[in-house]
N, C-alpha and C positions, 0 to 999 in steps of 0.2 A: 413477547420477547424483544420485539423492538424498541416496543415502548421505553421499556425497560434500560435499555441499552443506552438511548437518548437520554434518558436520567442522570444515567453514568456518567453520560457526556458533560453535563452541565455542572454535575457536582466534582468534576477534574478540579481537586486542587489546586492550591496556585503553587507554581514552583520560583523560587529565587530566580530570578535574572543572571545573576553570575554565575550559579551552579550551570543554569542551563547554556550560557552562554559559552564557560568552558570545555562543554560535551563538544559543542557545535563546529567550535574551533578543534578541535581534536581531529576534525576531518581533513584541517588543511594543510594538517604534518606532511602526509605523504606527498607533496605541493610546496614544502617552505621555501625550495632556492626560486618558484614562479611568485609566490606570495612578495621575499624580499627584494626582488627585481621589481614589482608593481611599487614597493612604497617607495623605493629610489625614485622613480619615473616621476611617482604622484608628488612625494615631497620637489626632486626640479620641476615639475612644473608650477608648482604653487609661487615656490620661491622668483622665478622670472614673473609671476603675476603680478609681483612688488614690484615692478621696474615703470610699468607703464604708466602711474602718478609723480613717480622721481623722474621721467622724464620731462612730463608735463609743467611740473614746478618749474625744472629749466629754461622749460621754455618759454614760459611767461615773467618768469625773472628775472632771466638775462637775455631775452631777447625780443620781448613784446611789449613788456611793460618799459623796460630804460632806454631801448633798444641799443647795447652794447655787445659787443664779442662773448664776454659770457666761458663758459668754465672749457669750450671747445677750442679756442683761442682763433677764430676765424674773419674773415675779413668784414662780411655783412650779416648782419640778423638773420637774412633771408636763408642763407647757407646753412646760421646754425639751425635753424627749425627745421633745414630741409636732413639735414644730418641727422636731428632729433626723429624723426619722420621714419628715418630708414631707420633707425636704430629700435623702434616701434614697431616698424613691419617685418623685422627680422626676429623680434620674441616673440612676435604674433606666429608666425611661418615655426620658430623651436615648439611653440604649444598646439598646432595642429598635427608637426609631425610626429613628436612625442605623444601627444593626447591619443593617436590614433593605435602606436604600439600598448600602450594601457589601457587602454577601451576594450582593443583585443584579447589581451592580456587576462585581464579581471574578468573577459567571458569564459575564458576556454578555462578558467580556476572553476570558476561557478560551474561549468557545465561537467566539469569532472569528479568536483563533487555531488553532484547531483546524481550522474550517474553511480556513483559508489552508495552513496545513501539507500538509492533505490534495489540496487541489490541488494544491500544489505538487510532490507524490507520484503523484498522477493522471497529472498534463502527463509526467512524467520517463517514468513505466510507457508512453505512448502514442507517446514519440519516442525514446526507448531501440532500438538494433537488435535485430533478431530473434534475432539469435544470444546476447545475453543470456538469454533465457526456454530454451534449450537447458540452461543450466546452474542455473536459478534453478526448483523449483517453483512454480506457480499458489499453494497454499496457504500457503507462507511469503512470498510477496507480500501476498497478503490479511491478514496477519498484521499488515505492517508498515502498512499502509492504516488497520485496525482498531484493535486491541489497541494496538500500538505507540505511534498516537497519543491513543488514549484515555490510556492511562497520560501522560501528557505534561497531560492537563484538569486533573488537581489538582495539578501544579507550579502552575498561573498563576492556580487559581481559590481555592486555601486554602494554598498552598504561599509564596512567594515577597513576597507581601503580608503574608499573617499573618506571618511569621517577622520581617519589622523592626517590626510591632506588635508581636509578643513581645518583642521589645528592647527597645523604648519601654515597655511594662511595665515589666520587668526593671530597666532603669534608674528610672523612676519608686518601686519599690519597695525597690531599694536607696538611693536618697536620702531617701527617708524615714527606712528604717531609721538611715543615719545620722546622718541629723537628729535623729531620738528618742534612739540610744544607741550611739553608733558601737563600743563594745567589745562589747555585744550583739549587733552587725551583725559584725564580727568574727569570734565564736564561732558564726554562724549560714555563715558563709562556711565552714568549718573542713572538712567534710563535700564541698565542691566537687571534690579532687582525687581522692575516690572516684568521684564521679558520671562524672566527665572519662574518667577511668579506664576504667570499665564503656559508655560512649559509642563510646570508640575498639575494644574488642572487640565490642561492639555491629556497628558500622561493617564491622568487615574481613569478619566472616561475612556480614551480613544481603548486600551488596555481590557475594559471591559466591553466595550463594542468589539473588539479583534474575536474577542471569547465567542462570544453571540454570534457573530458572523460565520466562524470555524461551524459551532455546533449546525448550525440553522444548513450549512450546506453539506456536512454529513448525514443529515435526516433526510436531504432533499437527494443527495446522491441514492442513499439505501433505497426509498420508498419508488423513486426512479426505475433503478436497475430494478427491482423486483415484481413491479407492473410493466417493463417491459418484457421481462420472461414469463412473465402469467399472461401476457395478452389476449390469448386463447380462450383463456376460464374467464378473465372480463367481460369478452364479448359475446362470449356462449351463454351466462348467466346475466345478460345486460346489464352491467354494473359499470359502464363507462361513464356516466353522471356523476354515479357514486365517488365514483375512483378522482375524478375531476372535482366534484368538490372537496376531498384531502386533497391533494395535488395544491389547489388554490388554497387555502387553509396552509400548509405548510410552506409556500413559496410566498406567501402572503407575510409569514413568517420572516423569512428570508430576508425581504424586502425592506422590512421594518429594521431588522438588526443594522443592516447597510444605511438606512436612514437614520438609524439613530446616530452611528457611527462618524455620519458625514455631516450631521449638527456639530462634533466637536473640531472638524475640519474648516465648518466651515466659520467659524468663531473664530477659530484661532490665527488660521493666516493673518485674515485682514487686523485682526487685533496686535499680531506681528509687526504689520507694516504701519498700523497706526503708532506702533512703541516705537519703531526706524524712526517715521516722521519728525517724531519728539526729538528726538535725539538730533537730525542732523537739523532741527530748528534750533535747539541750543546751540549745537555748533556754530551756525550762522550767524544767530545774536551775539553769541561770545567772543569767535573768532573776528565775527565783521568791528565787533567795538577794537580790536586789536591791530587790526588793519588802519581803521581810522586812527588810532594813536599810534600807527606807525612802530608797534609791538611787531607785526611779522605781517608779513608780503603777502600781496594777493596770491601768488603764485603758490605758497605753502599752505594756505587756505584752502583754493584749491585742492591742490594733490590731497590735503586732508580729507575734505572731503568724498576723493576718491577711494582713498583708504577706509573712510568710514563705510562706503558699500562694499569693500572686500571683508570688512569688518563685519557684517551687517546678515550678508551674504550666506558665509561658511556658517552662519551661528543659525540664521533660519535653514541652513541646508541640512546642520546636526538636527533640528527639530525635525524635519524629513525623517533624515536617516533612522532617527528613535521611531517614527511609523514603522518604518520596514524594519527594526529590529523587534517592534513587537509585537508586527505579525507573524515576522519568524519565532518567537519566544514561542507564541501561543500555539505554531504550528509545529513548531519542536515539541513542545510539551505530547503533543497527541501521538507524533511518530514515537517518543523515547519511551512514551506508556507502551507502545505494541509494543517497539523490541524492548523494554522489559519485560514484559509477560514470561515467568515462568514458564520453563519447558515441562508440565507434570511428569511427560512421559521421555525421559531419554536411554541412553544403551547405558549401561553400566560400567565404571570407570577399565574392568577388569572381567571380560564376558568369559563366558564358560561354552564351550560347546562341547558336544557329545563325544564320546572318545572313539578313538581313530576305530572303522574296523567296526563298530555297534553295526549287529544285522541288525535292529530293529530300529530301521528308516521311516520316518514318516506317525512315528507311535503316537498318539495325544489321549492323552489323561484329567479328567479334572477332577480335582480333592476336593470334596467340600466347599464349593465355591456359592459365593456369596455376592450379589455385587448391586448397585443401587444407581440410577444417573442421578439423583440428588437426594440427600439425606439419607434415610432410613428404609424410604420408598422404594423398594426389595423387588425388582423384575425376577433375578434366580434367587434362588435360597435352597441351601444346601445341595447343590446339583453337583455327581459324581456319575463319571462313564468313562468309559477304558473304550478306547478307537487301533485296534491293530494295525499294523502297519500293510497297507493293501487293501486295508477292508473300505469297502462300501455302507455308509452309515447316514439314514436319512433323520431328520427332526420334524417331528408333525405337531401340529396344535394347531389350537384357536389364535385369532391376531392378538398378540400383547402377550401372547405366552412366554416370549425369549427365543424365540429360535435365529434371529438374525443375530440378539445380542450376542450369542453363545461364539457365534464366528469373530463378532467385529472384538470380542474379548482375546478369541484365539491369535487374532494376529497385531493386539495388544493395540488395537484401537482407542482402547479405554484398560483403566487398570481394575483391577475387584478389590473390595474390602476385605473380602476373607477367603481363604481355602488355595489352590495351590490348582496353576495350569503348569502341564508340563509337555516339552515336543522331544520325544528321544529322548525323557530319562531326567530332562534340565527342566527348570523354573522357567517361564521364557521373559522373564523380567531379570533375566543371569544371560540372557541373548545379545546380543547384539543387532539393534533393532533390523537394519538393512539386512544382515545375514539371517533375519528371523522370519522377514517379510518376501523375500527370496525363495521359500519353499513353497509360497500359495501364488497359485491363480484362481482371480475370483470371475465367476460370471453371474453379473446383476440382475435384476428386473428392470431396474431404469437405467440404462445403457447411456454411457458419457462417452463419445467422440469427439474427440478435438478437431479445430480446422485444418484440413492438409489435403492430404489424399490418402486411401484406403490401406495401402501399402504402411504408412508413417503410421495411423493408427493400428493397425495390428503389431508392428517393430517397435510401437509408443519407444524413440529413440534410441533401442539395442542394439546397436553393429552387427551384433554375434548372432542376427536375427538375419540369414540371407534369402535373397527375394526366393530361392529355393522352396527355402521350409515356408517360408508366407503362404505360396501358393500349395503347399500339403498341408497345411493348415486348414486353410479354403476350402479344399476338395472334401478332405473329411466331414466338416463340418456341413455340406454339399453348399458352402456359401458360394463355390463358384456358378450355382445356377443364376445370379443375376447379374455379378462379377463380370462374367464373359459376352454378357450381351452389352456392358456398357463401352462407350468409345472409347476410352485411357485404360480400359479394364483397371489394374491393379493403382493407376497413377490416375485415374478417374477422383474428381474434386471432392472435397467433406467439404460442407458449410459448416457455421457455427450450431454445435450440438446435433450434427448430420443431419442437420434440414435438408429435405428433398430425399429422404430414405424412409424406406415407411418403417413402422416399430421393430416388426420382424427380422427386416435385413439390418437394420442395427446390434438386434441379438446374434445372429449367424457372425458377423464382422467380430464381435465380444466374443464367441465363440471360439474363433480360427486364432484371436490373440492370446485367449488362456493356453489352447494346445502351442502355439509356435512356441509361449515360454516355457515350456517341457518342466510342467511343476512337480513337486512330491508331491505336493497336495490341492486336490481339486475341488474348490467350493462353486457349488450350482447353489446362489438364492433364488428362489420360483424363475428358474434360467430360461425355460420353457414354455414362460405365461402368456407368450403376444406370438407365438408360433401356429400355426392351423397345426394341425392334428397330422395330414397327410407327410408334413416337413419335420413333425416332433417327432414321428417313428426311424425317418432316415438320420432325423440327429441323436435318439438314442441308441440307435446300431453303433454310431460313431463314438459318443460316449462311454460307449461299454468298452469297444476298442478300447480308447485312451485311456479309460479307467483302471484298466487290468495291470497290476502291478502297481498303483498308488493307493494312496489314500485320499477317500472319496466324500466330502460331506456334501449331503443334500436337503436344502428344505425347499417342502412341495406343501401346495395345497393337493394337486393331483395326487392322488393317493395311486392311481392305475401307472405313475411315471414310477415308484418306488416300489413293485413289487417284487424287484430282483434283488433290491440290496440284502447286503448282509445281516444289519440292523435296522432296526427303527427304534425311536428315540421318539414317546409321548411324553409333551409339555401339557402342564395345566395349572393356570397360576403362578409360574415360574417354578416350578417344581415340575423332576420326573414320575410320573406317575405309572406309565409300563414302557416294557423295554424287553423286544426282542424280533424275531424276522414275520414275515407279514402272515403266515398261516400261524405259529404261534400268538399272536394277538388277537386274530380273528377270530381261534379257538376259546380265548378268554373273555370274549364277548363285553371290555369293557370301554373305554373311549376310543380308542383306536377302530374296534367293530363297529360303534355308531356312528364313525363319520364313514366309513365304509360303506356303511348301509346310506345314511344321506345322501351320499357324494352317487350310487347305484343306482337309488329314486330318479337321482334327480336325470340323472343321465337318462333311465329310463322312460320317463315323464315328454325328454326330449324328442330322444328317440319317435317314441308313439305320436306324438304333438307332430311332425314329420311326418309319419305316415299315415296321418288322419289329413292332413291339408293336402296330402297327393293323392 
C-alpha cells in the first residue's frame, strides 16, 4: 500500500504555474488592505534605494572632483559632502524604519495564511471517508499538514511581495541609467540574454529536484511515523537492523534528491555573479573610454555603477524568489491534490429523516446488500436481516466473514454496490451524515484515547456531557475500580494513545464513553476481548442494563458473551448462512453448533490443563 502510494507520489503531474499560482493567491483575499499596505511600504522603499548613487554622483561631481559649491549652493566642498552624508543617513534611518513595519508586516500575512491553509487541510483530513486513509499513509498526511505548508510561508512572507519591489527597483535603476547615459545603459543590458539563458536551465532542473525532494520526504515522514508506532513489534521480533536498513535506503534517498538539487544551486549562483562580472567589466571599459574623452564624469560612472548592482541585485534576487516559488508550486501541487480529493461519501443536498412520531426507533434493515472494498472482490453478497427496534442482535463467524463490515457499512463508513441499508424506515445515504452517526456508539477492540485526561476522553469534546453522567458512566461500566485509586482520579493524565493504561482499562474508559453518549444504538465489536473474565461478567450485568430499550449489535468471537441476545447472525463467506437465538441454532446443529462445540473443547481442555497442574 505504501509502496504504492509513493508511486502516486511521483507520477503527480505537472500542473501549470499560473493555474496554481492563482489558487495560492486566492488565500490572500481575506488580507488584501495588509497585502496593499506591504507593496506601498516595499515599492517606498525601493524607490529611496535610488537616491543613495544620485547622491554619490554629487558628490564627486560638484564637490570632489571640481571642488565647487555644487547643485546645494554652499560655501565649502566640505559642507556640501557633509549635507550629502546626512541626506544619506537619513534614507538609510526611512529604510530601517520602514523595512522593519514590512518585514513585520509580510510575516503576520504569511502566518495567517498559513494558519487558514492548515485548517483548511485539518477540516478535509476530519470529514474525508475512511476508506481514504486505506490508501494514503498517516506520515505523508502529516507531511502535507507540515512541511508542505511551511514551504508555502516564504511564497507570501519574502516571495510574492519582494519580487514586484524588485521590480520597482529594477525599473527605478534602469531609468536612471538612462537618464545619465542611455548607450551606457545599453552596453550594461548586453549581458541580459546570458543571465535569461542560465535562469531557464536553472528553472527546468531546480523544478525537478523541488519534486524529488517533496516526494523523498513524504516516504521518509510515512515510514517514520509508522516504525515509530510499531516500535513494540520491531523490537519483539528483532527487526531493528532490518527496519534501519530501509530507514538508511530511504533517507539515503532523500539525501540524494537534496544533492542533486543543490548541484543546480550551486552552478548557477556563481555562474550569476560570473554574468554580473561581465557586465559591470563592460561597463568599465565603456564607460571609463567616456570619461577619458570627457563624454561623462567620473561621478556618473560611478553612481552608474551603483545602480548596476541595484540592477544586478533585484534580478538575481527574482532568481531566489523563482526557488521559493517553486517550492511552493511543488508543494501546492501536493496540498490542492488532498483538498481535491473527492468526498465519495457526503450528506445529501436535501436529507430525509423519519417521520415525526415513528415508534420504530433504532429499526435497521438490510436489502440485499452487496458491497466489495475493491472491484468485484465481494466480502457481503446478498446479505438481508431485519434488527427490531430494542432488540439485541449478535454476528458470528470465521475472521473475513464481514461482520465488522456489516457495522462500518451501517454507519456509512463505506458505501455498498448494491441492495439498500435503512435506519427507521430511510436509506441512510437520504441521512444526513452527522445526524446519522449520532445514533451509534461504538466500542472497539483496539481502543483509540486521545491525549488529555480521562474525563475529556470519555466527553471526546461534548459540553452536554456533564462530569455527573461521566462518572455514572464509570460506575456502570465498574471503570471506577481504577479511576478512584488514581491521584486526579477523573482529571488523571492520558498519554499519547493511553500509554501507561493497560488494554483493559482502556476498554472500561471506551466503555463509560459509549453509555455517557446515551446512544439508540449500541455496537460492541469483540468489546470484551482484553477483559479477564472476573470484570467481563460485572460489565455485562452493565451492558444488559444499558442495553434495555436500544438497539444492540454485537460481534463476538465469545460465543458464551452472546447467549442472551435476541438474535444471532451466522456469516460464512460473506453470506448469512443461519439466523436465529442461540438454542435455535444449537438445535440445528450446523455452523453456529460447531463453533460452540470448539469454543466448549477448548474451554474444556483448559479447564482440565488447570486442574491437572494443581
Amino acid at each position: 500500500m505504501a509502496d504504492q502510494s509513493h508511486h502516486e507520489e511521483e507520477q503527480l503531474g505537472k500542473i501549470y504555474d499560473a493555474k496554481v499560482a492563482r489558487r495560492l493567491f486566492r488565500y490572500l483575499a481575506p488580507y488584501k488592505r495588509l497585502v496593499i499596505i506591504a507593496l506601498f511600504l516595499t515599492a517606498a522603499l525601493n524607490l529611496v534605494r535610488q537616491i543613495g548613487p544620485l547622491l554619490t554622483k554629487w558628490a564627486i561631481d560638484d564637490y570632489v572632483a571640481p571642488a565647487s559649491r555644487g547643485v546645494l549652493n554652499v560655501d565649502s566642498a566640505f559642507d556640501g559632502i557633509a549635507l550629502l552624508a546626512i541626506a544619506y543617513i537619513v534614507s538609510l534611518a526611512f529604510i530601517l524604519g520602514v523595512g522593519y513595519f514590512q518585514e513585520v508586516l509580510l510575516n503576520t500575512i504569511g502566518q495567517r495564511v498559513m494558519y487558514d491553509l492548515r485548517e483548511e487541510i485539518f477540516r478535509k483530513l476530519q470529514t474525508i471517508e475512511v476508506a481514504f486513509y486505506d490508501a494514503n499513509p498517516v506520515g505523508r498526511l502529516i507531511t502535507r499538514l507540515t512541511t508542505d505548508v511551511d514551504s508555502l510561508n516564504e511564497l507570501f512572507t519574502s516571495g510574492l511581495v519582494e519580487v514586484l519591489g524588485d521590480v520597482v527597483l529594477i525599473a527605478g535603476a534602469l531609468g536612471m541609467m538612462f537618464y545619465f547615459n542611455w548607450k551606457l545603459a545599453i552596453v550594461s543590458l548586453l549581458v541580459v540574454p546570458l543571465l535569461w539563458a542560465a535562469t531557464m536551465w536553472f528553472r527546468k532542473g531546480a523544478r525537478q529536484g523541488f519534486r524529488q525532494v517533496r516526494t523523498k520526504i513524504a516516504r521518509l515522514n510515512a515510514f517514520t511515523q509508522e516504525h515509530i508506532s510499531g516500535a513494540q513489534v520491531v523490537q519483539l521480533f528483532n527487526r531493528e537492523e532490518k527496519a534501519l536498513r530501509q530507514f538508511s535506503e530511504i533517507n539515503t534517498g532523500h539525501k540524494q534528491a537534496n544533492l542533486d538539487t543543490i548541484f543546480y544551486y550551486a552552478v548557477f549562483y556563481p555562474l550569476v555573479n560570473l554574468i554580473s562580472a561581465v557586465g559591470i567589466a563592460a561597463i568599465v571599459w565603456y564607460g571609463g573610454g567616456q570619461v577619458i574623452q570627457n563624454a561623462m564624469t567620473i561621478g556618473t560612472l560611478v553612481a552608474f555603477l551603483q545602480y548596476t548592482q541595484r540592477l544586478w541585485q533585484p534580478i538575481q534576487d527574482i532568481s531566489d524568489k523563482y526557488n521559493v516559488f517553486q517550492a511552493a508550486v511543488v508543494a501546492s501541487e501536493r496540498v490542492f491534490k488532498l483538498l481535491d480529493t473527492p468526498d465519495k461519501i457526503e450528506s445529501p443536498e436535501n436529507p430525509k429523516l423519519p417521520a415525526t412520531g415513528d415508534p420504530s426507533v433504532g429499526r435497521i434493515e438490510f436489502r440485499d446488500v452487496w458491497f466489495a472494498y475493491k472491484g468485484e472482490d465481494w466480502v457481503l453478497k446478498d446479505v438481508s436481516f431485519v434488527v427490531e427496534p430494542g432488540q439485541s442482535v449478535a454476528f458470528v463467524g470465521a475472521t473475513g466473514s464481514g461482520k465488522t463490515t456489516i457495522t462500518n457499512l451501517l454507519m456509512r463508513f463505506y458505501d455498498i454496490q448494491r441492495g439498500e441499508i435503512l435506519l427507521d424506515g430511510v436509506n441512510i445515504q437520504q441521512w444526513d451524515l452527522r445526524k446519522l452517526r449520532e445514533n451509534f456508539a461504538v466500542v472497539l477492540q483496539d481502543v483509540f484515547l486521545f491525549s488529555g485526561d480521562i474525563a475529556t476522553n470519555i466527553r471526546l469534546g461534548n459540553s452536554a456531557i456533564e462530569d455527573d453522567r461521566i462518572e455514572w458512566a464509570a460506575r456502570e461500566v465498574r471503570a471506577t475500580s481504577f479511576i478512584e485509586i488514581l491521584p486526579d482520579r477523573f482529571a488523571a493524565k492520558v498519554r499519547e494513545r493511553g500509554a501507561g493504561f493497560s488494554v483493559g482499562q482502556k476498554q472500561l474508559i471506551s466503555f463509560a464513553r459509549a453509555l455517557a453518549f446515551d446512544p439508540r444504538i449500541l455496537v460492541l465489536d469483540e468489546a470484551t476481548s482484553s477483559i479477564d473474565t472476573e470484570t467481563e461478567q460485572l460489565i455485562q450485568q452493565a451492558i444488559e442494563r444499558v442495553m434495555s430499550g436500544r438497539t444492540s449489535i454485537i460481534i463476538a468471537h465469545r460465543l458464551s458473551t452472546i447467549q442472551r441476545v435476541n438474535k444471532i447472525v451466522v456469516l460464512h463467506k460473506g453470506r448469512i448462512r443461519e439466523m436465529g437465538d442461540h438454542q435455535e441454532l444449537l438445535a440445528k446443529r450446523g455452523i453456529y453448533y460447531k463453533l460452540y462445540q470448539l469454543q466448549y473443547k477448548e474451554q474444556s481442555n483448559v479447564s482440565n490443563g488447570i486442574a491437572t497442574a494443581k
